[in-house]
DRENDRENLUM-937462 format. One record per residue (C-alpha): residue in one letter; x, y, z. Coordinates in nm, 2 decimals, padded with zeros to 4 digits. Last residue first. Layout:
BEGIN
+------+--------+--------+--------+
: code :      u :      v :      w :
+------+--------+--------+--------+
:    A :      X :      Y :      Z :
...
+------+--------+--------+--------+
END
This chain:
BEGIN
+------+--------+--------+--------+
: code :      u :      v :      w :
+------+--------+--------+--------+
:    X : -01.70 : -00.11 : -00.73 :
:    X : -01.39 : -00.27 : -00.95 :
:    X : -01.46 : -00.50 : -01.22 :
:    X : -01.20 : -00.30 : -01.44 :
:    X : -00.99 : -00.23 : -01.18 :
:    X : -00.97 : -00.59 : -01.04 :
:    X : -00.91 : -00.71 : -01.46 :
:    X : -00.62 : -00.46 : -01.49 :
:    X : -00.41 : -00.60 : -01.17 :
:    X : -00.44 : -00.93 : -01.33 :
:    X : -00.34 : -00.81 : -01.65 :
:    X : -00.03 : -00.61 : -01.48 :
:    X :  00.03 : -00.93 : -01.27 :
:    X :  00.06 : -01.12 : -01.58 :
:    X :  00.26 : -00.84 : -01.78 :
:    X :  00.52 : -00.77 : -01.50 :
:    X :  00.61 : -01.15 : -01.42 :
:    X :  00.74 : -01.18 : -01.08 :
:    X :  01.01 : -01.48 : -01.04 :
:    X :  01.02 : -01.62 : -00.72 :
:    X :  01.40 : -01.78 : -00.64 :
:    X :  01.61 : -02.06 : -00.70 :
:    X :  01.52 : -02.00 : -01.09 :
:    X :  01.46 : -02.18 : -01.39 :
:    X :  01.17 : -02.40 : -01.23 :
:    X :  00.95 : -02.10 : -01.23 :
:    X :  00.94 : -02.06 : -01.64 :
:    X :  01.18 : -01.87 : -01.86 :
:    X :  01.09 : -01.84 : -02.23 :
:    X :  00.78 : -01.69 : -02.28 :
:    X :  00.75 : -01.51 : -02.00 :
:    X :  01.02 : -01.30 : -02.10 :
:    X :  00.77 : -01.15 : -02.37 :
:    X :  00.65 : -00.90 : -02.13 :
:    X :  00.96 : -00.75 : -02.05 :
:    X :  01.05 : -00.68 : -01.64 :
:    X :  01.12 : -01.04 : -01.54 :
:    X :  01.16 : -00.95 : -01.23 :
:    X :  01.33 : -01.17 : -01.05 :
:    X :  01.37 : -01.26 : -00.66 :
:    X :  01.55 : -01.25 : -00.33 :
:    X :  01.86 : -01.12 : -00.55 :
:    X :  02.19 : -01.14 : -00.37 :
:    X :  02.46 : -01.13 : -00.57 :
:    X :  02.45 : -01.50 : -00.61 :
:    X :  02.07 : -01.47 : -00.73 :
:    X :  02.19 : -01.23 : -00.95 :
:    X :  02.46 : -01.44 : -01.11 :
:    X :  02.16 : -01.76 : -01.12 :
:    X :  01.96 : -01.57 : -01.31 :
:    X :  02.17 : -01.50 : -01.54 :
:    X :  02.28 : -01.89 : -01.56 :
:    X :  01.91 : -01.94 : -01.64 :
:    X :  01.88 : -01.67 : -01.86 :
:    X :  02.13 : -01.80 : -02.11 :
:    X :  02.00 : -02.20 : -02.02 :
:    X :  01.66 : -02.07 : -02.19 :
:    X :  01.82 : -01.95 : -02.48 :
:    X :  02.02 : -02.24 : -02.57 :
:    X :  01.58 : -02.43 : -02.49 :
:    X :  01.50 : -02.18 : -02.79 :
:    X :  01.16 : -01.99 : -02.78 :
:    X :  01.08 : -01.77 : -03.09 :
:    X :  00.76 : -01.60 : -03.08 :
:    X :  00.89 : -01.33 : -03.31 :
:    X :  00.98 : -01.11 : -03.04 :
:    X :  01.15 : -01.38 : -02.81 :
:    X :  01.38 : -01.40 : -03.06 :
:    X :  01.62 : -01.17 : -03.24 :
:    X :  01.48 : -00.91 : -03.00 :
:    X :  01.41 : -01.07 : -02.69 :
:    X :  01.72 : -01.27 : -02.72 :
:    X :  01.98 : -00.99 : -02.76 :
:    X :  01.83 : -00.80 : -02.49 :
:    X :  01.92 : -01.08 : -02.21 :
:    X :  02.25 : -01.17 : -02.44 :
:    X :  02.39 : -00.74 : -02.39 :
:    X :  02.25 : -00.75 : -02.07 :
:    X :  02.46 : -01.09 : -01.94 :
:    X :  02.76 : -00.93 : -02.10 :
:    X :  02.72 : -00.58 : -01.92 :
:    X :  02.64 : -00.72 : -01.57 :
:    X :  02.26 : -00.82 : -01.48 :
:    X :  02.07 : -00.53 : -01.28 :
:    X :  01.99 : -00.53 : -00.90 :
:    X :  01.72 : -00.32 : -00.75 :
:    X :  01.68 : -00.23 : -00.42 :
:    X :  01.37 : -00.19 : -00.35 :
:    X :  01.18 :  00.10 : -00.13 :
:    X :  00.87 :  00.13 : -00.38 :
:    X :  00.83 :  00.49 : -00.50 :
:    X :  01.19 :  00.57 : -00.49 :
:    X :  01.36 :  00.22 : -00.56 :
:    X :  01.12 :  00.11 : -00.82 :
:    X :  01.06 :  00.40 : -00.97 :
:    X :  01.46 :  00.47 : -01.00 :
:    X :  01.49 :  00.08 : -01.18 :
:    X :  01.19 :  00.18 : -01.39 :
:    X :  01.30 :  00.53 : -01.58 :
:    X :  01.69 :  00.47 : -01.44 :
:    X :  01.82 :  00.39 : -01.83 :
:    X :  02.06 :  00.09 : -01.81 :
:    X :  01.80 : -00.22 : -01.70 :
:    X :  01.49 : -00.13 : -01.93 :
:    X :  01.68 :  00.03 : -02.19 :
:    X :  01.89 : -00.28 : -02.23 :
:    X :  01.53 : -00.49 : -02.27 :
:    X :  01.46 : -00.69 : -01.92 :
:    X :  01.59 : -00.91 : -01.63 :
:    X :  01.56 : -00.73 : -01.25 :
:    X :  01.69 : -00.87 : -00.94 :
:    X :  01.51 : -00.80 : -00.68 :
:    X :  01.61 : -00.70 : -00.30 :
:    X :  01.33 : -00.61 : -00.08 :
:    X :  01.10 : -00.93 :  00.00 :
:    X :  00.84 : -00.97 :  00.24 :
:    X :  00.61 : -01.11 : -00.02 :
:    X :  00.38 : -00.84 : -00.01 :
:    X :  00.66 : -00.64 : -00.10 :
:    X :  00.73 : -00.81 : -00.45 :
:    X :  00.34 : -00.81 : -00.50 :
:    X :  00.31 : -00.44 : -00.46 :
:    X :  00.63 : -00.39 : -00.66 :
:    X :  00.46 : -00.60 : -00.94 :
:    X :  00.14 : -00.37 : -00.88 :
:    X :  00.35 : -00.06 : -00.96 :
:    X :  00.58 : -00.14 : -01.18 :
:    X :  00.34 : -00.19 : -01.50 :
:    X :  00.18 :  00.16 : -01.45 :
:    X : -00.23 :  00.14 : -01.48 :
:    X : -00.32 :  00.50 : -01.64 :
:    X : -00.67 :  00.60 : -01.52 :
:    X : -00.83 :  00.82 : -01.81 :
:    X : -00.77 :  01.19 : -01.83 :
:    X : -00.49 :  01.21 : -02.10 :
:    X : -00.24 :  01.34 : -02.24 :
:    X : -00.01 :  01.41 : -01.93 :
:    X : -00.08 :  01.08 : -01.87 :
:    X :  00.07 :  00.93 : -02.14 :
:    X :  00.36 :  01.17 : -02.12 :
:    X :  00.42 :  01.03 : -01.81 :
:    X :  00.48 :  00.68 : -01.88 :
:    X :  00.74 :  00.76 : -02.19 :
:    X :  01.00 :  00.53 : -02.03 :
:    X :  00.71 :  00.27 : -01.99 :
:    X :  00.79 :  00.23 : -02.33 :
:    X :  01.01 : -00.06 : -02.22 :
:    X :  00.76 : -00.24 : -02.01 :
:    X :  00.54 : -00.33 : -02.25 :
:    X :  00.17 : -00.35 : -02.27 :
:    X :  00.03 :  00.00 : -02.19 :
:    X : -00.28 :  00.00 : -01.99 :
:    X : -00.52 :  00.25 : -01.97 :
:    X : -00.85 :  00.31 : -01.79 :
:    X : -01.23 :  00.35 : -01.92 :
:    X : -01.18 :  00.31 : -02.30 :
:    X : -01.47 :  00.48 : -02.50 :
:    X : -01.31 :  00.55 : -02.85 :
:    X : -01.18 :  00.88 : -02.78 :
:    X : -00.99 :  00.76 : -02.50 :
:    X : -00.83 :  00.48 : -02.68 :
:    X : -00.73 :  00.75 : -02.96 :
:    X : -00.57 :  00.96 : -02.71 :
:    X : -00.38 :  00.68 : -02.57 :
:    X : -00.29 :  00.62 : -02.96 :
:    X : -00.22 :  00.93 : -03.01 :
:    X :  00.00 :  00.96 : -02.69 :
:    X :  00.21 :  00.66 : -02.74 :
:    X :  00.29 :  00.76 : -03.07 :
:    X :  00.40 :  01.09 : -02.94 :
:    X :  00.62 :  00.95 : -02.70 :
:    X :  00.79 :  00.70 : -02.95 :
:    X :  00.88 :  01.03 : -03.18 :
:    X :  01.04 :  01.19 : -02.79 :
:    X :  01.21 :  00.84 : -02.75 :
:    X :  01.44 :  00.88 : -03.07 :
:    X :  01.70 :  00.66 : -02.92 :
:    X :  01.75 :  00.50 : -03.24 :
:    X :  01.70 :  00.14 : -03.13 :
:    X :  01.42 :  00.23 : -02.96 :
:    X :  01.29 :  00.44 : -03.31 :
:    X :  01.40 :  00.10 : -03.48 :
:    X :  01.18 : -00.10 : -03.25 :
:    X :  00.90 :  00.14 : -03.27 :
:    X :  00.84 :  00.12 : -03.64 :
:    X :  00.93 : -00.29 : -03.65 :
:    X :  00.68 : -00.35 : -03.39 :
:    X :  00.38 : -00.26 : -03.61 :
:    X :  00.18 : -00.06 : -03.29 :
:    X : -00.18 : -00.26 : -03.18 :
:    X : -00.44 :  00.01 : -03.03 :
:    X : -00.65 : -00.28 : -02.82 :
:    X : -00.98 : -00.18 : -02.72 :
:    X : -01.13 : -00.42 : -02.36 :
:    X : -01.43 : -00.56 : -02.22 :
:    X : -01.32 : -00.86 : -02.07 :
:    X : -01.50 : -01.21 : -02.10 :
:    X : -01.78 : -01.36 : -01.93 :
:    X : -01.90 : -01.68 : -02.06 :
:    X : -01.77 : -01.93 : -01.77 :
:    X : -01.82 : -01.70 : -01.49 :
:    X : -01.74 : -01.36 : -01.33 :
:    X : -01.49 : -01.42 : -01.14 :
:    X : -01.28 : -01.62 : -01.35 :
:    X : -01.42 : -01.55 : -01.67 :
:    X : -01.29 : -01.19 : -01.60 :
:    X : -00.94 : -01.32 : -01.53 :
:    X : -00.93 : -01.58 : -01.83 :
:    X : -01.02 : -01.26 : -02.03 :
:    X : -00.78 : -01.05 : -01.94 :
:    X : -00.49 : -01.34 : -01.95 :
:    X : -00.58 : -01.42 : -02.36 :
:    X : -00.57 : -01.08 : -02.46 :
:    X : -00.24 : -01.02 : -02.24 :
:    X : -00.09 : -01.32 : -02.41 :
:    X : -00.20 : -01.17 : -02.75 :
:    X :  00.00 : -00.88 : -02.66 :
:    X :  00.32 : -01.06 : -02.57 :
:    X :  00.32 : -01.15 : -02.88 :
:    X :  00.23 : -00.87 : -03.09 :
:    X :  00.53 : -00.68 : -02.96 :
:    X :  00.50 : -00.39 : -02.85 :
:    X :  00.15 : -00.45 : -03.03 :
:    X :  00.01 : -00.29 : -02.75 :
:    X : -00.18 :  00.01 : -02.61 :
:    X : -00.45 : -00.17 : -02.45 :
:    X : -00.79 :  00.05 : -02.32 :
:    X : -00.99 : -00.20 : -02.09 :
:    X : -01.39 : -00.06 : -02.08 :
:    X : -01.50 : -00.11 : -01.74 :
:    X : -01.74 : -00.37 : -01.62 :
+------+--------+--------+--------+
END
């Protein structure tokens, strides 16, 4: 089994979900003791929130890399980074580094496909659905056509994961916000969501929406565990 390198703390909650999902996947197919190999480089949130909130991406970029570079010198076999926002410093992290980097889009887009579907509607962080680092990957590498909530319905999406979702805080107002969101984008069209920040699945659950919802960080785990037990 491959060692699992986790760049997370991004935040800690969402991290501890993919703890617990790597190792239900390896016990899975490997039996009722197994559990993953993995090194987990946890960030304090509050550092790389306010450099987010800053827009000071090239500081967040070098963090990224040491602690990629820190992973790899410890004996991690691939990479994983366990957010979708700082997937906006992706290739830095591979620019750093040697070791298999495992890009959060990719196997959702794989999934979305696989389910003969093309449009998606996509439900993140503010950087996630204005900047074009994910929606253009998306679109270019993966053919989808990517829908993104309006300005109000962005503004609540990315006020809740960061007043709340962050801390672990689930409130059933909160729920009903993303459930009429998702409901807009369904009405424009949206054949699913992607619920493209890894503490959304906290909050909204299948029954919230008309259509599939894609979880990024569950599929990225799962994706994680076949390359780590991998031939």
């Amino acid at each position: 089994m491959r060692m699992i390198g986790l760049i997370g703390g991004m935040s800690a909650e969402s991290s501890a979900e993919y703890y617990r999902m790597l190792n239900q996947g390896v016990r899975a197919r490997l039996g009722p003791t197994a559990s993953a190999r993995c090194l987990l480089w946890s960030f304090d949130f509050a550092e790389i929130e306010a450099l987010q909130h800053r827009g000071d991406w090239d500081a967040l970029a070098a963090l990224m890399v040491d602690a990629a570079r820190r992973l790899e010198g410890a004996g991690a076999d691939l990479l994983l980074l366990c957010t979708n926002t700082m997937h906006r410093v992706a290739p830095a992290i591979e620019a750093a580094v040697a070791l298999p980097f495992l890009h959060i889009a990719d196997p959702a887009a794989a999934q979305i496909k696989a389910a003969g579907l093309h449009r998606v509607g996509l439900l993140g962080t503010a950087f996630t659905m204005e900047q074009d680092f994910y929606t253009r990957r998306l679109a270019e590498r993966h053919g989808l056509d990517v829908l993104v909530p309006e300005a109000a319905d962005r503004a609540g999406v990315h006020r809740i994961i960061y007043e709340e979702l962050v801390a672990g805080t689930v409130r059933p107002e909160s729920r009903e916000v993303y459930r009429a969101v998702i409901a807009r984008l369904v009405a424009r069209g949206a054949q699913a969501i992607l619920l493209a920040c890894t503490e959304i699945m906290l909050l909204v659950r299948p029954e919230d929406s008309a259509v599939p919802l894609f979880d990024t960080a569950a599929i990225h785990a799962a994706a994680a565990v076949e390359a780590a037990l991998a031939p």
